[in-house]
C-alpha positions as CSV (number, residue, x, y, z in Angstrom):
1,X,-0.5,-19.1,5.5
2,X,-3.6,-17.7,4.7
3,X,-4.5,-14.6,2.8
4,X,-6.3,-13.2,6.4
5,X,-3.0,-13.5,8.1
6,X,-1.5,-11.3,5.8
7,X,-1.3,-7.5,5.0
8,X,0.8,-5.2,2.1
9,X,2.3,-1.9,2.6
10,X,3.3,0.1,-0.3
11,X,5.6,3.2,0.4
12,X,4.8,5.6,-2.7
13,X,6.1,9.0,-2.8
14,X,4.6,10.4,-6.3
15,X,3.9,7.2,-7.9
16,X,0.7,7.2,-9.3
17,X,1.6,6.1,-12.3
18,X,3.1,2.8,-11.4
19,X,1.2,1.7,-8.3
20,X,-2.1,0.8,-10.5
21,X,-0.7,-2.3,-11.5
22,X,1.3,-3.5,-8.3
23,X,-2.3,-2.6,-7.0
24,X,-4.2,-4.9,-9.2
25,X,-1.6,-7.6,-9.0
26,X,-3.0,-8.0,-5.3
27,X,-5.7,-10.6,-4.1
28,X,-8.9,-8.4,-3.4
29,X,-9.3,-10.2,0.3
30,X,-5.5,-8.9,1.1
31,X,-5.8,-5.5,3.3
32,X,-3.0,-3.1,1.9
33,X,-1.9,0.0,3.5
34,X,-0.5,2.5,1.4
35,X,1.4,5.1,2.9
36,X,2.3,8.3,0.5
37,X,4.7,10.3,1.4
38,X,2.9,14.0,0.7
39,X,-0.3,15.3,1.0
40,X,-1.6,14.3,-2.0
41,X,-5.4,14.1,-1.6
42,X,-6.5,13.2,-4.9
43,X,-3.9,10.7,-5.0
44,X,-5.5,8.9,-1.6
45,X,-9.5,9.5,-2.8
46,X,-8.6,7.8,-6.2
47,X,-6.8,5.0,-4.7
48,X,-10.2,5.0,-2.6
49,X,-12.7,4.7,-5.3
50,X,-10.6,1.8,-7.3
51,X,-9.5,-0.2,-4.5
52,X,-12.2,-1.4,-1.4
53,X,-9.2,-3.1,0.2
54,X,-6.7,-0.6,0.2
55,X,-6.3,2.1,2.8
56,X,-4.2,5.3,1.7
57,X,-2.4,7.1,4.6
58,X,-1.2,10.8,3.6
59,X,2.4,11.5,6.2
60,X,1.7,15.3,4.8
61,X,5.5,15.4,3.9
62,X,8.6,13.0,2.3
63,X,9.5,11.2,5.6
64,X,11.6,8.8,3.7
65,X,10.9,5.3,3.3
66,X,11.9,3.9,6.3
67,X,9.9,6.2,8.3
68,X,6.6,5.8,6.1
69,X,7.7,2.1,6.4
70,X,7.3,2.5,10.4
71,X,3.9,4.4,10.2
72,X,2.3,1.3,7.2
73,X,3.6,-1.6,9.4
74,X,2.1,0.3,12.9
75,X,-1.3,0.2,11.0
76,X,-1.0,-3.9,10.5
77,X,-3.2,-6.2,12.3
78,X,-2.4,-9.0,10.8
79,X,0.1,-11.6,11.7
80,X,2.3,-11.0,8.9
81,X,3.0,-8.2,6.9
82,X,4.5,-8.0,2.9
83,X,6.4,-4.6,2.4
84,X,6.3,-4.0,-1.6
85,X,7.6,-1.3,-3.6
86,X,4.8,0.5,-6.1
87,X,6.6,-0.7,-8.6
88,X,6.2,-4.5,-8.0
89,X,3.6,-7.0,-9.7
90,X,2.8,-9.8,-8.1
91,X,2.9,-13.0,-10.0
92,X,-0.8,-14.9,-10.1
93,X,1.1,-17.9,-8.0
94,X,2.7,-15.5,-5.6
């Protein structure tokens, strides 16, 4: 598989703090969809200006993870997709 086949999405519900690192542990050509569950727009324009391949989606309220799962994996146009938690780091040989 290559990396353009592939796409992450992170479900984060107040988890600025730890999703810096899962962020970083990523491959810079791997789109990633994050999908926070509030409205949290400082949250979404930070994860803007640090990351150029991650796009932030606000659901405006806790839908729960399987929902905010649901609305990430609609956004995929890749053939695969990797759901992570924003609390994994990805090992360089991943």
């Amino acid at each position: 598989m290559e990396s353009k086949d592939l796409t992450v999405v992170i479900v984060t519900f107040k988890s600025e703090a730890k999703i810096s690192n899962c962020l970083s542990s990523i491959p810079k050509q791997i789109p990633v969809i994050v999908v926070e569950n509030s409205n949290n727009e400082k949250f979404k324009n930070e994860i803007k200006s640090k990351y150029a391949n991650v796009h932030c989606i606000l659901t405006g309220e806790n839908k729960g993870y399987s929902v905010a799962n649901n609305i990430g994996l609609s956004k995929v146009k890749t053939k695969f997709a990797l759901v992570l938690n924003p609390d994994t780091i990805l090992d360089k040989s991943a």
